[in-house]
C-alpha positions as CSV (number, residue, x, y, z in Angstrom):
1,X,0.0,0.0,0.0
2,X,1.6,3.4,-1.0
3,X,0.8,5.9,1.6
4,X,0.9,9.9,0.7
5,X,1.7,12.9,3.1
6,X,-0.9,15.4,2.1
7,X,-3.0,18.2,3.1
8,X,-6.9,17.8,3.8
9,X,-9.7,20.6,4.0
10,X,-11.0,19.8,7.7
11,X,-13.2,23.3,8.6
12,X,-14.7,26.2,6.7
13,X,-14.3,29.1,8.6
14,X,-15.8,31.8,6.0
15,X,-15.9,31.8,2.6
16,X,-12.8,30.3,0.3
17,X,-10.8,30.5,3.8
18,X,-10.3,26.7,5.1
19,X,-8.0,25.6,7.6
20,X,-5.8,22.5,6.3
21,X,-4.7,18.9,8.0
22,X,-1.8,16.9,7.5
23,X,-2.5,13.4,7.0
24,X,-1.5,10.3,6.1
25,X,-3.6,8.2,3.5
26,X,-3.7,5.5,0.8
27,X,-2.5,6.7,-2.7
28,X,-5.8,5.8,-4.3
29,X,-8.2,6.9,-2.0
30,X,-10.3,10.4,-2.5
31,X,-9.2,13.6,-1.3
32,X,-11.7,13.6,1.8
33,X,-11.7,9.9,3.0
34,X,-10.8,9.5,6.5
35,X,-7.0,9.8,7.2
36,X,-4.5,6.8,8.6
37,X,-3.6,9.6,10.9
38,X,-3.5,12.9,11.7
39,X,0.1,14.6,11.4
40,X,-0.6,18.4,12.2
41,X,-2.7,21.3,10.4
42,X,-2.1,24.1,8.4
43,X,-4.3,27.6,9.0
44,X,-3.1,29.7,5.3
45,X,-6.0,32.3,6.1
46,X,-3.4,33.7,9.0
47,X,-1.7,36.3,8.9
48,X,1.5,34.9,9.0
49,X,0.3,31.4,8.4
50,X,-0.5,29.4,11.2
51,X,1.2,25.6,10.8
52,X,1.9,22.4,13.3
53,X,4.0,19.4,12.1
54,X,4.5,16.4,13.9
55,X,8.3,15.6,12.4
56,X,8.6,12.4,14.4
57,X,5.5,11.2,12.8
58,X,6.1,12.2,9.5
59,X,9.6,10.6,10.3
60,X,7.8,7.7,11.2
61,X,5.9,7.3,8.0
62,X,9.0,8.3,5.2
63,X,10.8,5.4,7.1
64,X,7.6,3.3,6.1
65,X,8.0,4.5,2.0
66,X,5.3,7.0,2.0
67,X,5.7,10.7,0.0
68,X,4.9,13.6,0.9
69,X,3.0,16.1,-1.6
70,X,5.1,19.6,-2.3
71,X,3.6,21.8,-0.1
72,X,3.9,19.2,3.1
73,X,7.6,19.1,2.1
74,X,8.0,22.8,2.1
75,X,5.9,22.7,5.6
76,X,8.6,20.5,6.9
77,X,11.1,21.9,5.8
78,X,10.0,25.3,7.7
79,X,9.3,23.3,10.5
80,X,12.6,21.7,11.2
81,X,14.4,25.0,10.6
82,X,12.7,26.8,13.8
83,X,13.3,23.8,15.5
């Protein structure tokens, strides 16, 4: 099973402003089917933008083989240099 790191819409706060999660899903499976888990959240409509990763988790799963999508990677990237 090939897993993907990816952002999912979760809440509409107003109109075309949505706050993001990171998740961890099946390749195949549609953009709003329920995540294998939860690995942070993402809030764009922030001013600056508003982000949470979980890098042992998403450690956890690119050990397993999964990929992340682009803007996850960027996220992570940000992530680990403020760490």
């Amino acid at each position: 099973m090939e897993v993907r790191i990816r952002l999912q819409k979760s809440d509409t706060k107003a109109k075309g402003r949505y706050n993001y999660r990171i998740v961890a899903v099946p390749k195949c499976t549609p953009r709003q089917a329920r995540a294998l888990e939860i690995l942070g959240y993402y809030d764009a409509a922030k001013k600056p933008a508003e982000y949470r990763v979980d890098v042992e988790k998403i450690d956890r799963w690119l050990a397993k083989g999964a990929q992340m999508s682009d803007t996850v990677r960027s996220l992570v990237k940000k992530s680990r240099k403020t760490a």
